[in-house]
N, C-alpha and C positions, 0 to 999 in steps of 0.2 A: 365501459371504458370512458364515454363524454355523457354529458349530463344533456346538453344543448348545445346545439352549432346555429350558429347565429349570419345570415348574411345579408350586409347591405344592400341595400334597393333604393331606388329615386323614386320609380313607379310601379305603387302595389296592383294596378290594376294588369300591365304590362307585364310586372313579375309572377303573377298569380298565376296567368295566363300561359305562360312560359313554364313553370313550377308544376302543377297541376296532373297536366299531363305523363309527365315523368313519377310522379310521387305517385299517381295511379299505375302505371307499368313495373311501380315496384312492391307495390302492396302497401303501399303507405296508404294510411287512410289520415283527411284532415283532422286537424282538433280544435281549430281555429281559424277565422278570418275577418276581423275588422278594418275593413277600407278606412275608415275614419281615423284611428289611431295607425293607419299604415301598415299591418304586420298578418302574417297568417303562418300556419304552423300545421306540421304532418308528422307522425310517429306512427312505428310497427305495431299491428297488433291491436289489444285491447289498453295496453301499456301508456303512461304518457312519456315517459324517457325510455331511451333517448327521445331528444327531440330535435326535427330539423325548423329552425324559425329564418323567415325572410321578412323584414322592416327596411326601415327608414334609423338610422343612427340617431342612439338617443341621446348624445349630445347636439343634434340640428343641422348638424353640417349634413353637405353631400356626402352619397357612399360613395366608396372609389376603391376598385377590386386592388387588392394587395399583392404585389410582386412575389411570386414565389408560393401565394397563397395559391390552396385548393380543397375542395370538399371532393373526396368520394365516395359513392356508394356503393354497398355490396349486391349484386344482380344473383339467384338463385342459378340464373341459365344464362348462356350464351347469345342465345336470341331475345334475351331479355337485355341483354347490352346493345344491342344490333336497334329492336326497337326503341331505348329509350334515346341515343342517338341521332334516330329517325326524326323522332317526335323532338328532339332539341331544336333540331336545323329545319324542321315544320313551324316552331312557334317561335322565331327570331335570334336562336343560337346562332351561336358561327362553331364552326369543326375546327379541333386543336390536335386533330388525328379521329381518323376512321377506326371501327372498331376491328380490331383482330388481336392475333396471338404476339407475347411480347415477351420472348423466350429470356432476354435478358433481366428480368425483373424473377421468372420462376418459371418452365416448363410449361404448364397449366394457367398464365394470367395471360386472359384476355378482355381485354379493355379500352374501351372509346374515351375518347377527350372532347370536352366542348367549354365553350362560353356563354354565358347566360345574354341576354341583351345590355344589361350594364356591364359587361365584362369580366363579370366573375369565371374566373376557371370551377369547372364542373370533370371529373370522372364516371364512367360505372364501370364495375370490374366484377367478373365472376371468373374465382381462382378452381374450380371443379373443372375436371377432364369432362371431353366433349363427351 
């Protein structure tokens, strides 16, 4: 469906840090991280797309999280929503909703909301019955 989702960062060490943890709870494995050029990157699989990438905007300006913007990901489990959640508000998240059942979207979605440390809106949602 996306090729690459791309999100702005100030600080890739902060954002790595924050990132990392999450992309591990969901099987993502790295496929990239250069501190020096600012950017590092995680995809499913043996696959390189999709790709999730976290930089520095490469026009030079500050990131600055988008109104209305949000990246979600797809969690296999329930308690895989639950810990990456965990692990958000561990490494400098802030909570945009606790995770649970969220019958108005579909019977079966259940999904946490959070912010990254620069303030990106983040989801995880796993739409499988418990």
């Amino acid at each position: 469906m996306y090729s690459h989702i791309f999100i702005g960062i100030n600080d890739i060490t902060r954002a790595v840090a924050f990132y990392r943890p999450i992309a591990d709870a969901l099987g993502l494995k790295q496929r990239f991280h250069d501190p020096e050029r600012h950017w590092a990157a995680w995809s499913k699989g043996d696959g390189f797309r999709p790709l999730l990438v976290i930089g520095r905007p490469f026009d030079g300006n500050p990131a600055t999280p988008g109104n209305g913007q949000m990246t979600a990901f797809q969690a296999g489990t329930r308690a895989m929503v639950d810990t990456c959640h965990r692990l958000a508000l561990a490494h400098g998240g802030t909570s945009e909703g606790a995770p649970g059942l969220r019958p108005h979207y579909h019977p079966d979605y259940y999904g946490a909301y959070f912010r990254d440390p620069e303030g990106n809106k983040l989801c995880v949602v796993c739409d499988a019955p418990e």
